[in-house]
Structures are given as structure tokens and as C-alpha cells.
C-alpha positions in Angstrom: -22.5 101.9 -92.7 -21.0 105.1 -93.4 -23.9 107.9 -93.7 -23.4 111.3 -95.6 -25.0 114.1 -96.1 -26.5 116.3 -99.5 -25.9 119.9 -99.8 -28.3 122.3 -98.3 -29.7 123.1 -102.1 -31.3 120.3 -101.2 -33.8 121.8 -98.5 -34.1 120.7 -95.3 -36.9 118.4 -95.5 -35.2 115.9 -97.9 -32.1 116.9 -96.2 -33.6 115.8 -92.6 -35.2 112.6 -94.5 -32.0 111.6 -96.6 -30.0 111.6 -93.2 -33.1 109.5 -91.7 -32.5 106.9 -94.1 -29.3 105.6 -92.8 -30.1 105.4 -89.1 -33.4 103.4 -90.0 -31.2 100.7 -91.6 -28.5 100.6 -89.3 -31.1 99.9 -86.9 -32.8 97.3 -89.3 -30.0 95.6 -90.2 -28.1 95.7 -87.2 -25.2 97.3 -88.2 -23.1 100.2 -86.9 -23.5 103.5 -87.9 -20.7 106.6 -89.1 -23.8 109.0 -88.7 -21.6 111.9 -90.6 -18.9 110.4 -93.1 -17.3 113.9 -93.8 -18.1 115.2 -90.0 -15.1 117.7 -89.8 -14.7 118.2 -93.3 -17.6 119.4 -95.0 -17.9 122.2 -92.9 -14.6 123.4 -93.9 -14.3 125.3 -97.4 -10.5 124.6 -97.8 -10.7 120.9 -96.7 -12.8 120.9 -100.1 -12.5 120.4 -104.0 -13.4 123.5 -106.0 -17.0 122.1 -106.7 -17.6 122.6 -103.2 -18.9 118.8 -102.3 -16.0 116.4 -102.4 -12.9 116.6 -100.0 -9.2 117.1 -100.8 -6.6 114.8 -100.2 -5.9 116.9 -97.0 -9.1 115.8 -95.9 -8.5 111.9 -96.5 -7.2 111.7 -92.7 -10.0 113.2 -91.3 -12.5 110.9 -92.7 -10.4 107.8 -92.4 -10.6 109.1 -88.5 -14.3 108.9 -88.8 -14.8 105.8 -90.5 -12.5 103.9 -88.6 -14.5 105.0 -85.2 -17.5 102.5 -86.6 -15.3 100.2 -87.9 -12.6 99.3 -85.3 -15.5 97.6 -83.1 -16.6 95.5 -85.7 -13.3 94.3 -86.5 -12.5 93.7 -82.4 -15.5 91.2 -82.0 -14.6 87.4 -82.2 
């Protein structure tokens, strides 16, 4: 499960819950857990589209770095 994170407009309280959400289930379900999909990328202005939210192309690396730390050990059990 890949989590992600909403904008701060969103206030922290949602914020803190929304983000909740996705460790409850991994933990539920039994399933691992990218905590921050775009960790590395949404902090960075330029590794962003113009609306401020969704990455560049630039950025595709970076998240396929994070995604791939979750799913490598899935794909290495027998």
C-alpha cells in the first residue's frame, strides 16, 4: 500500500487522520506499507506541476525509488 499525503489546506487534524488511515490497514490487512508515496518530492517546489500537488516527470524516479522499497520484499518471498 502506497500512502500519500493531502495538502496542508487541509489542516492538520484531517491531515494527521488521513495519514492514520493507511497505517491502520496496512496493519489490518497485513500488508506492507510506503508510509509517504511522494517522500522526496512533495517537499520540493520544482520536482512539482504548476498546480502545486502532482509531480513532474523529473520526479517519476524518485517515487518509483519509494515504491519499489515496499514492493521489492513482497516480490522476494516464495
Amino acid at each position: 500500500m502506497a500512502g500519500v499525503r493531502l495538502p496542508p489546506n487541509y489542516g492538520p487534524v484531517y491531515n494527521e487522520k488521513f495519514a492514520a488511515l493507511f497505517e491502520g490497514l496496512s496493519k489490518r490487512f497485513q500488508i506492507p506499507l510506503v508510509p509517504r508515496m511522494l517522500d522526496q518530492v512533495a517537499d520540493y517546489r520544482e520536482l512539482l506541476q504548476a498546480d502545486g500537488i502532482h509531480p513532474t516527470a523529473e520526479a517519476q524516479p524518485k517515487i518509483m525509488k519509494n515504491i519499489w522499497g515496499g514492493l521489492e520484499p513482497m516480490l522476494s518471498k516464495p
